[in-house]
N, C-alpha and C positions, 0 to 999 in steps of 0.2 A: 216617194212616200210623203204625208204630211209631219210636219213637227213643228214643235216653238224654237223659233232662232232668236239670237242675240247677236245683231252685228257689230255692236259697241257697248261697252260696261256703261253703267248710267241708273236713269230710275227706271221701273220694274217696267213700267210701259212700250220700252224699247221694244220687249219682245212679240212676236209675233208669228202667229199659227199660217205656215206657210210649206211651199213643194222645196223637200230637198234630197238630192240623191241617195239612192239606195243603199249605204256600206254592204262591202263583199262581206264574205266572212271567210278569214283566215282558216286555215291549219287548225290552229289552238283557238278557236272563237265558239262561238254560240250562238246564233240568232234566235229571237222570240218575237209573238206577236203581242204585245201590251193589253194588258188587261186593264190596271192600276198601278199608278206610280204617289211615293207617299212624299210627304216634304218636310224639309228640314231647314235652319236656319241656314247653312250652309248654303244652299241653294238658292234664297234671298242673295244674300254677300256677294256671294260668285259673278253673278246678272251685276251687280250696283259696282263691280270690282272693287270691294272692299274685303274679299276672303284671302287668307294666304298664299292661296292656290290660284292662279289667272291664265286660265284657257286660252289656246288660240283663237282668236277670234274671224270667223263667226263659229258657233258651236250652238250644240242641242244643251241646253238644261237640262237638269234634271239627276238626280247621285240614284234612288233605288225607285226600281218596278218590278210589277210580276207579271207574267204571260206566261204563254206555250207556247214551248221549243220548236221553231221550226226546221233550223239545218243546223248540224253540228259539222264544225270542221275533221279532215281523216283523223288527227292525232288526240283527238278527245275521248275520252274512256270515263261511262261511268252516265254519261247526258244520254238521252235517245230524243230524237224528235216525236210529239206527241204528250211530253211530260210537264209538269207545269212546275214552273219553276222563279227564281228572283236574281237580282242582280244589282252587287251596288257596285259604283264608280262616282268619280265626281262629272260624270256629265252622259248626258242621252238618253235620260230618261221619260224627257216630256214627250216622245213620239210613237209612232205608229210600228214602227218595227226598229227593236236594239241589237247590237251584234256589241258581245262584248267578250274578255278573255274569259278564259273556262275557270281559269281559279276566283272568278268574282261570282259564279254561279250559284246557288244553292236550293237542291230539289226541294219543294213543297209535298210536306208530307199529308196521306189520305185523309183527309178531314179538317184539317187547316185551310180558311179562306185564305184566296189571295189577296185581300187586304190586310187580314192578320200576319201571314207570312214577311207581306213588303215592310209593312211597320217594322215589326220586331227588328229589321235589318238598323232603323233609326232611331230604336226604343231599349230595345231590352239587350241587343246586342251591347252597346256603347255602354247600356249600363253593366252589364256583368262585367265587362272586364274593368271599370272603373271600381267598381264593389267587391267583386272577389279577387281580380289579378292585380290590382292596382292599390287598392285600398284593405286587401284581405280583411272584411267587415266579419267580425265574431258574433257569435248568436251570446245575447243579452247585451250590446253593447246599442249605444245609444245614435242612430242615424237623422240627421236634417237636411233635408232636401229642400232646394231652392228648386222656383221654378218649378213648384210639385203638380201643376196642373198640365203642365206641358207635356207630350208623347214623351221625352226621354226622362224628364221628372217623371210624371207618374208609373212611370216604368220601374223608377228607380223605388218607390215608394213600397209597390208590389213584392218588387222582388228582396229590398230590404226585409219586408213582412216573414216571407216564406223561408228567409235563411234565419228566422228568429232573433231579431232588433227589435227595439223601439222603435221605430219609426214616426217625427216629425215633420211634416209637411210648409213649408213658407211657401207663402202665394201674395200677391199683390192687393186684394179685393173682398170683401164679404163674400159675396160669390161665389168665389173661387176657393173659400174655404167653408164655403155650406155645400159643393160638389164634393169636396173632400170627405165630409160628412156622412152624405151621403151616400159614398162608397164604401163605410167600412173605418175613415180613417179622423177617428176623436182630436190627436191633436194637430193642431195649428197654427200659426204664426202670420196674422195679417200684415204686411210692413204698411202699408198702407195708414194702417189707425194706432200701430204697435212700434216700439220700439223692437228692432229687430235682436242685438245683442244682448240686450236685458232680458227678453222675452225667454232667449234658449239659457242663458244660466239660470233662472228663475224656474223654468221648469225641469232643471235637473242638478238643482239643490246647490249651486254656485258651482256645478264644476265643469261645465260647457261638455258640447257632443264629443264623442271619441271619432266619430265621423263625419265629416259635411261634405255633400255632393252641390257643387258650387257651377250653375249654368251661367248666373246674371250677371255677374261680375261689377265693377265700380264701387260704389260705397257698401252692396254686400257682404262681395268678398275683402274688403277691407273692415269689415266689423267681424268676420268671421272669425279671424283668426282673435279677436279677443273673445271669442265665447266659444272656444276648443278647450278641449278637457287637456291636463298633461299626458304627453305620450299622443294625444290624435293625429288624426291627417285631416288634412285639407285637399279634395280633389277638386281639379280643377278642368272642368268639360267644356266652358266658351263663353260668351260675354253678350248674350241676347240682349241686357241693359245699354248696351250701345258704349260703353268704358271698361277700357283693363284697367282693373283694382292694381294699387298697389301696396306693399304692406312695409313697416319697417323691420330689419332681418332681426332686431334684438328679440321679437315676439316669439318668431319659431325656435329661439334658441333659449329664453323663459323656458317655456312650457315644452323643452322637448319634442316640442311638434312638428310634422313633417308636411310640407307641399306636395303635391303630388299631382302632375301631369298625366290626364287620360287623353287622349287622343289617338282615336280607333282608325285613323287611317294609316299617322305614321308607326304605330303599333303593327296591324297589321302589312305595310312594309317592309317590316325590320326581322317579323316573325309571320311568313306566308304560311308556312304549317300551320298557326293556330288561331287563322281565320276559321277555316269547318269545325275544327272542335267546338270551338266557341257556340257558332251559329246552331250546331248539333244539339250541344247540352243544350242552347237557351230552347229550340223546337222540343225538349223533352219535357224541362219545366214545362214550358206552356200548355204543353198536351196534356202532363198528368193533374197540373194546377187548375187549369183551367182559365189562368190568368190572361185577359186580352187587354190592346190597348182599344180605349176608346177612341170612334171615330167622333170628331167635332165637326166636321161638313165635307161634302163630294162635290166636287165640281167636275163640269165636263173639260176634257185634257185641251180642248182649245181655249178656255179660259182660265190659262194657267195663271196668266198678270195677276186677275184678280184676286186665285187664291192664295198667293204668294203676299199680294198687299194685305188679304185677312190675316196670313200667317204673322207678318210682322206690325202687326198693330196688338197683337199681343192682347187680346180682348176672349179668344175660344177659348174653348177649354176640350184639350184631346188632340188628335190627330188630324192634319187634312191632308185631303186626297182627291188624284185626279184619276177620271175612268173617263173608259168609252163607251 
């Protein structure tokens, strides 16, 4: 079959759309034929071997896609081949056919695109359990999303909205906060032209967020924590800005404020029961809300390099994505 291989970590152009064997599919596996696969920073890092996580090498890129099932291994219950379905992992998603374990699987329900479906696995997913499990974010309390134009930002934004927050949006650009705009969402935080710390205790009367969902990291999240309200958290989902923030401990112990680690892989490691729930609930919101992520550009799955260097130039706004 064809896929993007990486036979060495490096920059993005290493990889390339080429013939490599077929994987069986196990016992407990799943094979699909690729529809669409979404992308994620992670999946940048991974390729540059700058992720936490460093593959054998060579290996398929790629964490989530969605296709139709073609073989399910004997011990699988619950798949049938024929059904259209998604799959995250940290790798084998840029190709033409995935086999992957059955617990990473999750059926796509009747009228959910499969581009809808693959998102949500790197949008709304990461953010619910950052927002409800992780952050238990209370309706009337006040939310700031960094990185708000981004698939797992703006996810976070929506879904802040619908559990009844405030919801404030930081983005880097004019732009990017006239998109905001124009989706629904009034306030905003340019850092770009704004000071960013002054900006969120100024718009909630000097007493900072009770919430901040934190992608960018470096001098953000290191301002963050002086514009938390007492008693907030601080979540902390990855460092797209290219620097881990540091902060001094005297702050979170001021303000009673809490750190708080999302990370939706080792999460779901540690608690495999409540990968489907999660996935479950978030397909329920989105059906009855009607909430989708925006797509930001498609590219065909053999020019994945490129859409991977759009992803990290950090200029879209929304989701990208590759099909066949």
């Amino acid at each position: 079959m064809k896929a993007m291989l990486c036979r060495e970590f490096g920059p993005i152009d290493n990889i390339a759309w080429t013939d490599v064997p077929t994987p069986a599919c196990g016992p407990r596996q799943v094979r699909f034929r690729t529809s669409v696969a979404t992308l994620g920073f992670m999946d940048a890092l991974m390729v540059k071997g700058e992720y936490q996580i460093k593959p054998d090498l060579p290996y398929v890129p790629g964490s989530v896609s969605a296709g139709i099932v073609s073989e399910v291994g004997a011990e699988v219950r619950g798949i049938e081949p024929g059904q259209r379905v998604t799959a995250s992992d940290h790798q084998g998603a840029f190709a033409e056919e995935r086999v992957v374990n059955a617990e990473t699987v999750l059926v796509t329900p009747a009228g959910m695109e499969d581009v809808q479906a693959a998102a949500l696995r790197l949008t709304f997913t990461p953010s619910y359990l950052a927002l409800v499990v992780r952050g238990q974010l209370q309706k009337g309390e006040t939310l700031v999303v960094t990185g708000a134009t981004g698939g797992i930002g703006f996810a976070a934004l929506q879904l802040g909205r619908y559990l009844g927050a405030r919801v404030i949006g930081v983005v880097g650009s004019a732009a990017k906060a006239a998109f905001l705009r124009e989706h629904g969402f009034a306030e905003s935080i340019d850092y770009s032209s704004e000071n960013y710390k002054d900006r969120v205790n100024a718009m909630t009367g000097g007493l900072g967020a009770d919430v901040i969902f934190e992608v960018i990291g470096g001098d953000i999240f290191e301002q963050s924590m002086r514009c938390i309200n007492v008693g907030g958290r601080l979540l902390v989902l990855g460092f797209a800005g290219g620097r881990i923030g540091n902060v001094p401990a005297n702050l979170p112990l001021l303000k009673n404020a809490s750190i708080i680690g999302s990370f939706l892989g080792g999460w779901r490691k540690r608690h495999p029961e409540a990968g489907p729930v999660i996935n479950q609930a978030i397909q329920k919101i989105l059906i009855d809300s009607g909430m989708k992520t925006p797509v930001a550009r498609t590219f065909p799955m053999p020019q994945a390099a490129d859409a991977l260097k759009t992803l990290l130039d950090r200029t879209h706004v929304g989701q990208i994505v590759l099909a066949f």
